[in-house]
C-alpha positions as CSV (number, residue, x, y, z in Angstrom):
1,X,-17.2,0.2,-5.5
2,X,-19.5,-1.3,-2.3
3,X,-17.2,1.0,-0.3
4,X,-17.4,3.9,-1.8
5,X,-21.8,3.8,-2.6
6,X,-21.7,2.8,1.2
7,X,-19.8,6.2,2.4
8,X,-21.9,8.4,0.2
9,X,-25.2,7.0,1.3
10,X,-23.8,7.8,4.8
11,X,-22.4,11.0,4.0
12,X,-26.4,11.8,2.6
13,X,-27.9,10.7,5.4
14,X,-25.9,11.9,8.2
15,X,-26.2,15.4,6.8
16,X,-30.3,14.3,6.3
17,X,-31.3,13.3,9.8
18,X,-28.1,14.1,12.2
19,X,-29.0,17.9,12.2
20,X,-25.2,18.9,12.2
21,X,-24.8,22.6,13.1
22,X,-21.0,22.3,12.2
23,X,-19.0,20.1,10.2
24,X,-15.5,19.8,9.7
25,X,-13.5,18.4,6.9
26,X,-10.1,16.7,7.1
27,X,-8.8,16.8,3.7
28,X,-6.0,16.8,1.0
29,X,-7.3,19.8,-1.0
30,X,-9.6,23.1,-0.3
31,X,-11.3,21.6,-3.5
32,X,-11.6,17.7,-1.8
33,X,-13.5,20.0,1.1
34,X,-15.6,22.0,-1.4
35,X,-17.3,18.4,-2.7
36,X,-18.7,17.8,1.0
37,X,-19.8,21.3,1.6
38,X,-21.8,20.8,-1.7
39,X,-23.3,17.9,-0.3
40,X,-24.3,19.3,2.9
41,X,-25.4,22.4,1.5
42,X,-27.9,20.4,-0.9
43,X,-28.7,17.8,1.1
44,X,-29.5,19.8,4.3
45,X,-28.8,23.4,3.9
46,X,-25.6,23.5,6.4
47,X,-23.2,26.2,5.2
48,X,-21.4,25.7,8.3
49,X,-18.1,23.3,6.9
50,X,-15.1,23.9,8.3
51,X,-12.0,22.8,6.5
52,X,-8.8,21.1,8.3
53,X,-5.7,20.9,6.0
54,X,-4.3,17.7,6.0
55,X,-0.5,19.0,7.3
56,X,-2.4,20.5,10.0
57,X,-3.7,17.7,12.3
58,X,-3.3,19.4,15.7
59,X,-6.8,21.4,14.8
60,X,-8.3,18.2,15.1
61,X,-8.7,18.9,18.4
62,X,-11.6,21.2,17.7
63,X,-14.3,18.6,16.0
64,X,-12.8,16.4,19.0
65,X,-13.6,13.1,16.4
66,X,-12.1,11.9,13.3
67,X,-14.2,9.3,11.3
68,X,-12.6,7.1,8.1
69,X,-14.9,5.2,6.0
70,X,-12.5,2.5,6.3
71,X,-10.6,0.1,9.3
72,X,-7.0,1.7,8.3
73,X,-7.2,3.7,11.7
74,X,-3.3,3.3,12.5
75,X,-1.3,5.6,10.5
76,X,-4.1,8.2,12.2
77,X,-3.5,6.8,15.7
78,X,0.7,7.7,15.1
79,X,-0.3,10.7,13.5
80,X,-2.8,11.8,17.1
81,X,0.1,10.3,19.0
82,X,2.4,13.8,17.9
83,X,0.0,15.7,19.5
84,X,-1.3,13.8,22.6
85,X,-3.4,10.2,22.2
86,X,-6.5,12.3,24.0
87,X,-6.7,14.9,22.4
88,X,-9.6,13.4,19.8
89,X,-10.9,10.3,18.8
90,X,-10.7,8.0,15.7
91,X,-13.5,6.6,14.3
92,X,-13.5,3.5,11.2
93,X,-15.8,0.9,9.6
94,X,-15.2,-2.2,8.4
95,X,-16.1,-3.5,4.6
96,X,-14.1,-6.4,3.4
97,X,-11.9,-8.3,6.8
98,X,-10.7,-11.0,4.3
99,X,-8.3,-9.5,2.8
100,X,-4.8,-9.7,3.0
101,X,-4.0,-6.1,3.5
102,X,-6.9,-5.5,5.8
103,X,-6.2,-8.7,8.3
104,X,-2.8,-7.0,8.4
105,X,-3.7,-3.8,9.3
106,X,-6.7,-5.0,12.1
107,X,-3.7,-7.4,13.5
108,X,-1.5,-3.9,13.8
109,X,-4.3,-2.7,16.2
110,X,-2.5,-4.0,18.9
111,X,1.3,-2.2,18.2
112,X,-0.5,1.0,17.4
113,X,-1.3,3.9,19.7
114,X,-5.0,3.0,19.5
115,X,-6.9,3.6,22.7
116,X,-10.5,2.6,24.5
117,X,-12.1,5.8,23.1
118,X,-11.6,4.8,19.6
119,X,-14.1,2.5,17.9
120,X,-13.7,0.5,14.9
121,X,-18.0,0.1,13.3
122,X,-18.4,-3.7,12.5
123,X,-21.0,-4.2,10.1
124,X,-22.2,-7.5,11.7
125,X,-21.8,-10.1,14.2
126,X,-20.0,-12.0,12.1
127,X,-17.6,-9.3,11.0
128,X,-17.0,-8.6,14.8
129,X,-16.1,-12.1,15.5
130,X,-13.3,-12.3,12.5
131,X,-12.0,-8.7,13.3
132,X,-12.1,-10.3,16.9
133,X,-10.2,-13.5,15.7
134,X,-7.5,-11.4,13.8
135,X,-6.6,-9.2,17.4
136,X,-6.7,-12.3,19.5
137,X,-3.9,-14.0,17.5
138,X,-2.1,-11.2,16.8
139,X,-1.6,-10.6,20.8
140,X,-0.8,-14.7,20.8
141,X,2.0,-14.1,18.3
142,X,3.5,-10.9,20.0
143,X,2.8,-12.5,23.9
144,X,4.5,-15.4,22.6
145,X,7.9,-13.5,21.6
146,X,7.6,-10.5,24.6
147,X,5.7,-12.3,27.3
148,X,3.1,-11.4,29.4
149,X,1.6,-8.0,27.5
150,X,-1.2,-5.8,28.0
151,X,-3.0,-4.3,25.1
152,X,-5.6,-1.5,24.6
153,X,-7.6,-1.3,21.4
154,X,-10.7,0.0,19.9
155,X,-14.5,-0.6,21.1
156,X,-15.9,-2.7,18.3
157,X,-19.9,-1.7,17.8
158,X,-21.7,-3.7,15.8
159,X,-23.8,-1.3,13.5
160,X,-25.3,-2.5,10.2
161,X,-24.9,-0.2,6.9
162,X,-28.2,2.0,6.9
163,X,-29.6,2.3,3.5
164,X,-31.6,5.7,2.5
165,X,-34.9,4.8,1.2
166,X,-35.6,7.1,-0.6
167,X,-33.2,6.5,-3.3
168,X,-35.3,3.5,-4.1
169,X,-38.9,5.0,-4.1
170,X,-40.1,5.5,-7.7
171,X,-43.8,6.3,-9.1
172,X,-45.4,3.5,-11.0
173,X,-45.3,6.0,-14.0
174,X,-41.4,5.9,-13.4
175,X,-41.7,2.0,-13.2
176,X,-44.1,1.5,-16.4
177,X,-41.6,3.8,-18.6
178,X,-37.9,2.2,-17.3
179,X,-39.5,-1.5,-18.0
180,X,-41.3,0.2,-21.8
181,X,-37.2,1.5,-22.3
182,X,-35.6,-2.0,-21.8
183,X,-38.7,-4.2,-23.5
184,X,-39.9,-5.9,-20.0
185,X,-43.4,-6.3,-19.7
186,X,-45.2,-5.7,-16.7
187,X,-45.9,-9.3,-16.2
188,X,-42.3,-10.2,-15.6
189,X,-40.4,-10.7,-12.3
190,X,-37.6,-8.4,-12.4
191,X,-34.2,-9.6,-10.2
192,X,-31.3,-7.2,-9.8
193,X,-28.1,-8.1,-9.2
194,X,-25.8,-3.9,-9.1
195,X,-21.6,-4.4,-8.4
196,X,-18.6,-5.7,-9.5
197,X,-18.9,-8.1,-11.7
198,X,-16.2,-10.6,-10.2
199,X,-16.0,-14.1,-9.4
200,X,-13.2,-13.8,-7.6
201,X,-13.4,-10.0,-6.0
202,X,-16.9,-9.7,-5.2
203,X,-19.1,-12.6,-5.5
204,X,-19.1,-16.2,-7.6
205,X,-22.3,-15.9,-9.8
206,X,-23.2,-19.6,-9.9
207,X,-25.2,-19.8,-6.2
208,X,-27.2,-16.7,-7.7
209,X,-27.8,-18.7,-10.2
210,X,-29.0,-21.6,-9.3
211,X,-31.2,-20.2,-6.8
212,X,-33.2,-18.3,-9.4
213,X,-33.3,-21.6,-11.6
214,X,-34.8,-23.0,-8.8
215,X,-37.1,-20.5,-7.6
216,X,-38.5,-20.2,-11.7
217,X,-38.4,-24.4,-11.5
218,X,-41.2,-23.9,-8.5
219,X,-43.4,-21.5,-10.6
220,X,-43.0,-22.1,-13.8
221,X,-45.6,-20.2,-15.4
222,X,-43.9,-17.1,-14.9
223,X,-41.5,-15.2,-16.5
224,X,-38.2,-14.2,-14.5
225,X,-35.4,-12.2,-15.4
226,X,-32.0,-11.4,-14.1
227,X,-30.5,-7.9,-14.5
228,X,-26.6,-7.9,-13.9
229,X,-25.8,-4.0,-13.5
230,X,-22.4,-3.7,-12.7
231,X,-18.9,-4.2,-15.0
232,X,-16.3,-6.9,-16.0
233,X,-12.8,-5.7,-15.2
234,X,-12.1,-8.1,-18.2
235,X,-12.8,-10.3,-21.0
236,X,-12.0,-13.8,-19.6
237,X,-14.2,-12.3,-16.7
238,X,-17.1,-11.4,-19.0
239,X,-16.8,-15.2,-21.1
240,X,-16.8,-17.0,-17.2
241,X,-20.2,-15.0,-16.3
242,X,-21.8,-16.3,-19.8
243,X,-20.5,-19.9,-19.9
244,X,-21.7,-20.1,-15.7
245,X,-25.1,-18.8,-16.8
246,X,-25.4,-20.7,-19.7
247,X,-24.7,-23.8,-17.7
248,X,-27.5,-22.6,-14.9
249,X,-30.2,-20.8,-16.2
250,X,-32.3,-22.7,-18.7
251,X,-35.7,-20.7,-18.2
252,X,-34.1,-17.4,-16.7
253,X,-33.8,-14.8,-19.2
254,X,-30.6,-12.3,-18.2
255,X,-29.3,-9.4,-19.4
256,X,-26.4,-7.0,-18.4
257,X,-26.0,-3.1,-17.9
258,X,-23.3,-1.1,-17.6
259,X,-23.4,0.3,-13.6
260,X,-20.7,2.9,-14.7
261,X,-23.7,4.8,-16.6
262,X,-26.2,6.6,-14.1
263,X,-28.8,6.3,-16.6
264,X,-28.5,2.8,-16.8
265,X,-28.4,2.3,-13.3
266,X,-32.2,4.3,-12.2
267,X,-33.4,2.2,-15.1
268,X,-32.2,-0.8,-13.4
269,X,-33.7,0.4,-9.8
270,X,-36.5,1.5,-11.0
271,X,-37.9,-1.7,-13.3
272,X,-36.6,-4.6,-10.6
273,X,-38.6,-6.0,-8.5
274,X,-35.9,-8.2,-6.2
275,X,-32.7,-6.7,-5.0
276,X,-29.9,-9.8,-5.1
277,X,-26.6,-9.9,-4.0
278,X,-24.9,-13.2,-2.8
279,X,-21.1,-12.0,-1.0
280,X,-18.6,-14.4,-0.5
């Protein structure tokens, strides 16, 4: 999922370029820990990871910050609040704000022991201004039934996702071989579409679509093709896809891969030209 690509590219390029001499891991399991001292150890060669069991929250204390790849900063906050609400600082980022479960958990920002040195990363303006709109009318609702309240909650910075280059960089010999593997010649325009495949959890395909028609309807002696890299979490999900594109593209060629499959996926990279992905 978005979320989860998003954290690991993260995870790579803190340990790349934020030249950590320490690094501690709050987790479940010594094993859960293990996984990011791998990382770290591969990535940039720090053997320095200290691990925090997860029934032991006080140590906390010691890194002094807490980050969650995620907004669900509360049941955290409660959990500080044993302890003392300064003792460290919690740190989330947004993905999704539409959502049902996450509007309600941004609106319980202003009955949870969140405080000014907390921040919750917004990944745009935009996303700052709904996670804003959420907060405001939550403190409406509870001003409303207990009169004249103050609140306190998170700074909201607006940071984009960061995306590590390099993970995209491929030799034309690389390029020449993925596109001889899936029978694309070198001619062609290659437009990459890598998620979910879901009209209705990730993005409707049909504005995709139509764009490309368009774009191939203003050049129309070339050859453009779409590359869906992702997975159908079913079969009525799968025949909408087809019927949309077989209502909209007319001189678009498209094919799917399965995202799931590593293999599948630097092929994908590494013959596309365009990087798509409409969000709605």
């Amino acid at each position: 999922m978005g979320r989860n690509s998003a954290g690991a590219s993260f995870l790579r390029g803190y340990f790349s370029y934020g030249n950590p001499d320490k690094f501690w891991v709050y987790g479940r399991t010594k094993s859960e820990a293990q996984i990011f001292a791998n990382i770290a150890k591969n990535v940039a060669g720090i053997f320095d990871i200290n691990y925090i069991a997860h029934n032991n929250f006080a140590a906390l204390e010691q890194p002094g910050n807490i980050f969650f790849p995620g907004p669900d900063l509360n049941r955290f906050a409660w959990q500080r609040h044993l302890v003392a609400d300064t003792s460290w600082s919690l740190c989330g980022i947004t993905h999704t704000t539409s959502s049902a479960k996450v509007m309600d958990l941004i609106g319980d920002y202003c009955v949870a022991p969140l405080r000014k040195w907390d921040a919750l990363i917004c990944t745009s303006e935009a996303v700052r201004t709904n996670v804003e709109f959420i907060l405001e009318s939550k403190k409406q609702y509870l001003r409303m039934q207990f009169g004249d309240l103050i609140f306190e909650h998170p700074k909201l910075p607006v940071i984009p996702l960061g995306v590590n280059s390099s993970d995209f960089e491929f030799t034309q010999s690389e390029r020449f071989h993925a596109r001889k593997k899936m029978n694309i010649s070198a001619e062609t325009i290659v437009i990459l579409y890598v998620g979910r495949l879901s009209f209705h959890a990730k993005a409707n395909p049909l504005p995709m679509y139509a764009a490309i028609e368009q774009a191939a309807s203003l050049s129309p002696t070339k050859k453009i093709k779409l590359i869906e890299c992702g997975w159908y979490s079913n079969k009525g999900q799968e025949n909408s896809f087809a019927e949309a594109a077989d209502m909209t593209l007319k001189t678009v060629t498209r094919s799917f891969l399965d995202g799931r499959d590593q293999g599948k996926l630097r092929l994908a990279w590494q013959s596309a030209d365009i990087f798509c992905s409409f969000s709605d």
